[in-house]
C-alpha positions in Angstrom: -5.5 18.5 -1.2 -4.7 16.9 2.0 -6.8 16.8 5.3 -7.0 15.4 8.5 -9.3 12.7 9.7 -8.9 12.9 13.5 -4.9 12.3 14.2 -4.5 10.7 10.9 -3.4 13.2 7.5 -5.3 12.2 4.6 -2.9 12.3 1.7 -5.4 13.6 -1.3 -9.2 14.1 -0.7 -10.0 12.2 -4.0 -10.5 8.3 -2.0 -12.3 5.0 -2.9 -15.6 4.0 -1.7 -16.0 0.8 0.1 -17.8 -1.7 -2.2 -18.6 -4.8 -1.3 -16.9 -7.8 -3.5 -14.8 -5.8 -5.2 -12.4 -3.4 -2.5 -9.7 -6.1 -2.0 -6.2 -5.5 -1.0 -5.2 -5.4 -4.5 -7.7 -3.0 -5.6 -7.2 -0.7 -2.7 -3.2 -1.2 -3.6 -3.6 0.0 -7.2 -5.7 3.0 -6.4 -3.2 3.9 -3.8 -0.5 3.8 -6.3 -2.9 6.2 -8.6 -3.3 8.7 -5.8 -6.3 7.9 -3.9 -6.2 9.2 -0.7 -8.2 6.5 1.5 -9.8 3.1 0.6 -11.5 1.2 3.1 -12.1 -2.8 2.9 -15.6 -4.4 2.4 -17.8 -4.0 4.9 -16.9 -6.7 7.5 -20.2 -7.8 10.3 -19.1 -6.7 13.4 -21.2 -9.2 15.2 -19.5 -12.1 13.2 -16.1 -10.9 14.5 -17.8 -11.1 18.0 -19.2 -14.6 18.1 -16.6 -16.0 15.1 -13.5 -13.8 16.3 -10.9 -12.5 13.7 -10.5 -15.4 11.6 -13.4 -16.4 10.4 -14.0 -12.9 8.2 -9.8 -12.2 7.8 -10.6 -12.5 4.1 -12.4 -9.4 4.3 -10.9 -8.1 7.4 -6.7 -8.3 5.9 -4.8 -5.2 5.3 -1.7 -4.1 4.2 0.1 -1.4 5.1 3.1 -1.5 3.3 1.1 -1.2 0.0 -2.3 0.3 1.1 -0.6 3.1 3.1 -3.3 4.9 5.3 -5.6 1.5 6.3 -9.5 2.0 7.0 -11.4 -1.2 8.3 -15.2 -0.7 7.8 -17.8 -2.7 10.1 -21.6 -2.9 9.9 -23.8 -4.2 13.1 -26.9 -3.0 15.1 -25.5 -3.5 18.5 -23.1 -1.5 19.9 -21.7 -4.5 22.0 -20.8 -5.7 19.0 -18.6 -2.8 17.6 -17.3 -2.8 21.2 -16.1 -6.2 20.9 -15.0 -6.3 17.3 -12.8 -3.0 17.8 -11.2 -4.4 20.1 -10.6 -7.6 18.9 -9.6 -5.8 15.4 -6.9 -3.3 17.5 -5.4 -6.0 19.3 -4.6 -8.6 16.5 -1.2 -8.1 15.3 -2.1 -8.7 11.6 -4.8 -5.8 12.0 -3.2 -3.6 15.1 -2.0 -1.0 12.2 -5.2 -0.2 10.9 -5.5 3.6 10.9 -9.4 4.4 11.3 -12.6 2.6 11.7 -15.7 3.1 9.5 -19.1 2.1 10.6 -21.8 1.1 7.4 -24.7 3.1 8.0 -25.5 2.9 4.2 -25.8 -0.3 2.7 -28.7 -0.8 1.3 -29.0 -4.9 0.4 -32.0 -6.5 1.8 -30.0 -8.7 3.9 -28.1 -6.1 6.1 -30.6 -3.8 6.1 -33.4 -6.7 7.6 -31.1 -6.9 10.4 -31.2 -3.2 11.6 -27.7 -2.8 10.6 -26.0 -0.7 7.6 -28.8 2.2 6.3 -31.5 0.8 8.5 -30.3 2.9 10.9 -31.3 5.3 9.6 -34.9 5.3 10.7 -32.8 4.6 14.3 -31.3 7.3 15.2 -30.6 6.9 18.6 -29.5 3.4 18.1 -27.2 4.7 15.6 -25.7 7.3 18.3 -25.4 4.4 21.1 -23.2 2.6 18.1 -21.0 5.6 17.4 -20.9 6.6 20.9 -19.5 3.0 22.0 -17.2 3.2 19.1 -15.6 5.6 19.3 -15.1 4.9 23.2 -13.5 1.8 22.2 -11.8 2.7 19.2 -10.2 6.0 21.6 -8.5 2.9 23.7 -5.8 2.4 21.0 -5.7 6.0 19.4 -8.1 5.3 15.8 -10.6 7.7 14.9 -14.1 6.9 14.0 -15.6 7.6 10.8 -19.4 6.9 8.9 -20.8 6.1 5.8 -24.3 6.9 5.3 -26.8 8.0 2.6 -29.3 11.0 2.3 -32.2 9.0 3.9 -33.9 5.8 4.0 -36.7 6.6 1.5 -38.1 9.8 -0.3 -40.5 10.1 2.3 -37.8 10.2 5.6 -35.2 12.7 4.0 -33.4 12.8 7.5 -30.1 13.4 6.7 -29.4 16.8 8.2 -30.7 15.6 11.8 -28.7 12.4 11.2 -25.9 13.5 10.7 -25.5 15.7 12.8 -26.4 13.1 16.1 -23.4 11.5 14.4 -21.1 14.4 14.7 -22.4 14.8 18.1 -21.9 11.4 19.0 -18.2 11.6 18.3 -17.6 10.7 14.5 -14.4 12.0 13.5 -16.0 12.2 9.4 -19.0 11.2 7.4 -19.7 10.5 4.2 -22.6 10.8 2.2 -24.0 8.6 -0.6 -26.2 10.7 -2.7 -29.3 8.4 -2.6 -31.9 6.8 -0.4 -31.7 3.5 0.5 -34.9 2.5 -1.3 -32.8 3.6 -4.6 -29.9 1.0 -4.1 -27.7 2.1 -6.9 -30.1 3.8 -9.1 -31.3 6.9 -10.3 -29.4 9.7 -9.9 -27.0 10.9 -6.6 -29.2 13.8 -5.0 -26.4 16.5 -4.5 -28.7 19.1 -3.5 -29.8 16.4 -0.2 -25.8 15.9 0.3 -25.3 19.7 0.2 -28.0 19.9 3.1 -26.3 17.3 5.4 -23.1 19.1 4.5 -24.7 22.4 5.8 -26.0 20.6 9.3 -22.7 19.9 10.5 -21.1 23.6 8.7 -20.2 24.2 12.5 -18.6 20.6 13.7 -14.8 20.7 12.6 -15.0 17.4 10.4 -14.2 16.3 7.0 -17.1 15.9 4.8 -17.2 13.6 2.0 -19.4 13.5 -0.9 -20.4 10.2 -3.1 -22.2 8.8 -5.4 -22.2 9.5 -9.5 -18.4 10.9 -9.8 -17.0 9.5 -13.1 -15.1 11.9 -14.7 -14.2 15.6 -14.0 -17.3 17.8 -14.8 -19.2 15.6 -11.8 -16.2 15.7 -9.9 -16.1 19.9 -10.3 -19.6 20.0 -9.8 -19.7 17.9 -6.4 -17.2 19.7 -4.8 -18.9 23.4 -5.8 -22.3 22.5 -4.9 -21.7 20.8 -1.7 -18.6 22.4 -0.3 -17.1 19.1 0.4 -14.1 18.4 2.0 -13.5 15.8 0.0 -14.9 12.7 -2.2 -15.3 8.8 -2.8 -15.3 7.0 -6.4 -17.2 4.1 -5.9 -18.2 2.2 -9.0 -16.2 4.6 -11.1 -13.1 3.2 -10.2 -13.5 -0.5 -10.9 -11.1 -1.3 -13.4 -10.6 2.5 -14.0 -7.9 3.5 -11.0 -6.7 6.2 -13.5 -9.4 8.4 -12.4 -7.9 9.1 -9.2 -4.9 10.6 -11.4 -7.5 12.7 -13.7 -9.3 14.2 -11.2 -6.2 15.3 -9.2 -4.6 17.4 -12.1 -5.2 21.3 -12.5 -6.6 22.1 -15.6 -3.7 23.1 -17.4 -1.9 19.6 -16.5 -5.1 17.7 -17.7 -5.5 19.5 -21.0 -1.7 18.3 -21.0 -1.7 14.8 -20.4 -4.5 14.3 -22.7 -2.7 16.3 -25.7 0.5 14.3 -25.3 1.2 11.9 -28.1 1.2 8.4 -27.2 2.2 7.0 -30.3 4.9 4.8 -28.0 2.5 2.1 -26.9 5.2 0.5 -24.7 5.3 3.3 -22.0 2.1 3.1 -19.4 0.0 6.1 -19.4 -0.7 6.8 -15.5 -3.4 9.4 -16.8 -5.0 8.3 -20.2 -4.6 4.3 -20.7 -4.5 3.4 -24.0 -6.5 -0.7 -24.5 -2.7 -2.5 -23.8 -2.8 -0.2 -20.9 -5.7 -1.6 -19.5 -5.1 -5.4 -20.2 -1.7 -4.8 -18.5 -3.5 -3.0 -15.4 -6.2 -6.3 -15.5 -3.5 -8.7 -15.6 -1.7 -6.7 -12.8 -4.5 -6.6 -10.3 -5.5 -9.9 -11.1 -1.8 -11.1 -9.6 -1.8 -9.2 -6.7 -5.1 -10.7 -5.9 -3.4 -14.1 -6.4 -1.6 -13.2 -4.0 -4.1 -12.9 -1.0 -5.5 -16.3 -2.4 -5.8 -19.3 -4.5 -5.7 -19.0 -8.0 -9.5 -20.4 -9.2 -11.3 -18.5 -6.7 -9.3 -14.7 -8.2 -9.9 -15.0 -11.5 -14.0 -15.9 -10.5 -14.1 -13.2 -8.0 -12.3 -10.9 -10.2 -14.8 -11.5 -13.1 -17.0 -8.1 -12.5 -13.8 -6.1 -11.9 -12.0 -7.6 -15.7 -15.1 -6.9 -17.3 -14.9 -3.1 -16.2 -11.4 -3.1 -17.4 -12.4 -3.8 -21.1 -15.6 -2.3 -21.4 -15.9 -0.2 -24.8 -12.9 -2.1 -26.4 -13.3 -3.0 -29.8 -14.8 -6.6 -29.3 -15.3 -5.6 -26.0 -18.4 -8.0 -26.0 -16.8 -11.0 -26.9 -14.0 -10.9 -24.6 -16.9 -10.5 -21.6 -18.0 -13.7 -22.4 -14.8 -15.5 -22.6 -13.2 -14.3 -19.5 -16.2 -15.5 -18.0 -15.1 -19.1 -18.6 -11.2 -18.6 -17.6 -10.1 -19.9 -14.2 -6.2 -19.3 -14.4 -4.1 -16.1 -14.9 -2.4 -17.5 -18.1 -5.8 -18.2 -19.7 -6.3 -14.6 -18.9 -3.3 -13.2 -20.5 -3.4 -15.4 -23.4 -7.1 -14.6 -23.9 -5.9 -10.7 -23.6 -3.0 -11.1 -25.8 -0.4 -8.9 -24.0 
């Protein structure tokens, strides 16, 4: 189901979550391939861009349209100044002028954003996090982006302010929000909180604005469940999509073309299942990411920054275990494919 994010149509409402470290060109390029609707970069500091300029964070900041499609930059800061500046900078760098929307971090919960008021620290802010939105979207307005924010359901169990936060958000000019379905004093775990995420959803019933819903969303039942209980617009797979983009195909089928795909016999291992990979299907998607990210940079430093993301790819293979380890000591593509066997 499309929708519209200010003047930019949203493709499917089934998108990937920002995660830091592992939401890199080629990631964002696969899941686009598999139907995701939007998938945002890293977060990227806006206050690095301001005193560093563009350069110093492109590794975070690139994009690429051509593959990527619809392109979401997402900052994190506690100055507005900075967004200001790092807009700005972003919009009028001709390696980054196509970016569709800007998302602000209001949600990240590691120590070491969240110490500098920025990310879901601003969450016990709320009127520094409207000046932020506020200046923005006034910038962003300039070259014709929308605005968008990624928050959680509060900052502890004791300051369950979503509702009020999210609606100074709308207020302030946000053109969507999404919801992570647990405090920042959780980090990542626990479970997501969907009745908290329905209650935000509710504050802003009358503000006409996507809504998306995250956190938990690894197969269908969660996915069915999200959407009915929150009356989302839309959601965002975050750790259920590394080295699993067929999700994004799984949770886009009706029912009857589900039941389908998963009925279908697949004794032909030769053709790629875009629904239900079979174990070659996965090494090949592995080895396929891994060369797009070879692309973006040197070979030694994908393969180690790619470790997390391979291991998801295997995990629950027969010797699964073993081929963790091993990967963990490869440092070139063929090492990889020989190691994988495909």
């Amino acid at each position: 189901m499309e929708f519209k994010i200010g003047n930019v149509t949203i493709p499917n409402n089934i998108c990937l979550a920002p995660m830091a470290g592992a939401t890199t060109i080629a990631m964002r390029s696969i899941c686009k391939e598999f139907g995701s609707g939007l998938h945002p970069t890293e977060l990227v500091s806006a206050r690095s861009i301001m005193y560093n300029g563009v350069d110093y964070s492109m590794k975070y900041l690139r994009i690429d349209p051509e593959r990527e499609g619809i392109c979401t930059i997402q900052l994190f800061g506690a100055e507005e100044e900075d967004f200001d500046f790092a807009i700005k900078a972003i919009c009028e760098d001709e390696r980054l002028s196509k970016v569709d929307i800007i998302d602000i971090n209001m949600g990240c919960p590691v120590p070491k954003v969240v110490k500098t008021g920025a990310g879901s620290a601003l969450m016990k802010d709320t009127k520094r996090a409207e000046k932020i939105v506020k200046a923005s979207v006034k910038a962003a307005s300039i070259y014709g982006k929308p605005v968008t924010v990624k928050t959680r359901i509060g900052f502890d169990d004791s300051s369950l302010n979503g509702p009020e936060f999210i609606k100074a958000l709308a207020d302030s000019g946000a053109a969507s929000v999404c919801v992570h379905g647990r405090t920042a004093k959780q980090m990542y775990s626990g479970k997501a909180n969907i009745f908290e995420i329905a209650r935000m959803r509710n504050a802003i019933e009358g503000y006409d604005i996507p809504f998306i819903a995250n956190g938990d969303i690894t197969n269908r039942e969660e996915y069915k469940k999200m959407m009915e209980e929150t009356a989302a617009t839309g959601v965002m797979i975050g750790r259920g999509a590394v080295g699993n983009p067929w999700i994004f195909r799984q949770l886009s089928l009706s029912d009857e073309e589900y039941e389908l795909e998963k009925n279908k016999n697949r004794s032909n291992d030769d053709i790629m299942s875009i629904v239900f990979p079979s174990e070659r299907d996965r090494k090949l998607m592995l080895l396929h990411e891994l060369e797009l990210t070879c692309q973006y940079k040197e070979e030694r430093f994908a393969v180690c920054e790619m470790r997390s993301s391979m291991v998801q790819y295997i995990k629950g293979m027969y010797g699964g275990a073993k081929l963790k380890n091993e990967i963990c000591t490869k440092t070139t593509i063929q090492e990889i494919r020989d190691l994988l066997g495909v």
